[in-house]
PAZARO-839186 format. One record per residue (C-alpha): x, y, z; residue number from 0; chain; residue in one letter. Coordinates in nm, 3 decimals, m for minus. Layout:
! PAZARO-839186
        x        y        z   nr  kette  rest
        X        Y        Z  NUM      A     A
...
END
This chain:
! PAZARO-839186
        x        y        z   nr  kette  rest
   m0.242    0.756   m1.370    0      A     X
   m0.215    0.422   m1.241    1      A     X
    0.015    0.345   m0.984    2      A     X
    0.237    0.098   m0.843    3      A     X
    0.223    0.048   m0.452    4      A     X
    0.471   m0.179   m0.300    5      A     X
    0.494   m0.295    0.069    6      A     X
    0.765   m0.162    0.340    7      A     X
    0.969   m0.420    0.295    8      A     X
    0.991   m0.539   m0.046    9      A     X
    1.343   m0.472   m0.216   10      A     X
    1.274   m0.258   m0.547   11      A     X
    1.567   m0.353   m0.705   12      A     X
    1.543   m0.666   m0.707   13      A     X
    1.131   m0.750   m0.709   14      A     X
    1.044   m0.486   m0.921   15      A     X
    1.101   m0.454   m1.348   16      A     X
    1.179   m0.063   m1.266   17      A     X
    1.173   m0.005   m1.660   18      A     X
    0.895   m0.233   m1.728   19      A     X
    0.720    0.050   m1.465   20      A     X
    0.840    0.311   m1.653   21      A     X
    0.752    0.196   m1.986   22      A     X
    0.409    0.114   m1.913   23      A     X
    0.376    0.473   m1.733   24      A     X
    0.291    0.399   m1.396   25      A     X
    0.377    0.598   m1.093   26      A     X
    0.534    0.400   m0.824   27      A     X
    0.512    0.463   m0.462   28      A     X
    0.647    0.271   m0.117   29      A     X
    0.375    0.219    0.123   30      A     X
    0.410    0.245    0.533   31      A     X
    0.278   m0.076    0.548   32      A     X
    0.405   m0.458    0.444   33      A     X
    0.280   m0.702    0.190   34      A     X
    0.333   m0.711   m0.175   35      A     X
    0.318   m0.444   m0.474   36      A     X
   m0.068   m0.326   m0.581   37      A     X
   m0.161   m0.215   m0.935   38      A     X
   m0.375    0.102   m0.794   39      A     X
   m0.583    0.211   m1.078   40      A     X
   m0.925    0.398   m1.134   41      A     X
   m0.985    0.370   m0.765   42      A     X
   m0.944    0.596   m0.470   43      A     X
   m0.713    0.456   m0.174   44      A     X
   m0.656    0.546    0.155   45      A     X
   m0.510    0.483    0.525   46      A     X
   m0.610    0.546    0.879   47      A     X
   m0.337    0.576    1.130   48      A     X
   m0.405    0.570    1.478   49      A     X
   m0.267    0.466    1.800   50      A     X
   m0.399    0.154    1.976   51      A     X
   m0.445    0.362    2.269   52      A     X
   m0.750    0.506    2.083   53      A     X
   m1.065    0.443    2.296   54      A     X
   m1.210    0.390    1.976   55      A     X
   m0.952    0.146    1.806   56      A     X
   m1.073   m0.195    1.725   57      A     X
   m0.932   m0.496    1.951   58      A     X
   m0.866   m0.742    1.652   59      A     X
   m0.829   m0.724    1.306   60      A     X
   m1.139   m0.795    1.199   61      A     X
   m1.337   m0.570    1.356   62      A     X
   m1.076   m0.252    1.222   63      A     X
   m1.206   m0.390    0.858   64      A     X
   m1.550   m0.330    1.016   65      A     X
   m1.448    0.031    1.063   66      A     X
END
């Protein structure tokens, strides 16, 4: 089903219609990372954790979207 994603940081109770969720059927999940809530649906979705230590860990953020 489709699913609800929101950021680290956002506050559920107050940013998110918790019954609109519910009604509509979506799961809903808390991410490790920031930002705002993403409507994940039909799509597959993933992270890659590593240290920055990693010899091969990008030095900006650009280049770790090139990964």
């Amino acid at each position: 089903p489709a699913t609800l994603s929101i950021g680290y940081f956002q506050r559920l109770q107050k940013e998110i219609d918790i019954d609109k969720v519910k009604e509509k059927g979506f799961g809903l999940v808390r991410r490790q990372t920031g930002g705002r809530g993403v409507l994940h649906d039909k799509e597959l979705t993933y992270s890659v954790i590593v240290p920055e230590s990693h010899p091969n860990m990008p030095s900006t953020v650009t280049e770790a979207y090139r990964v």
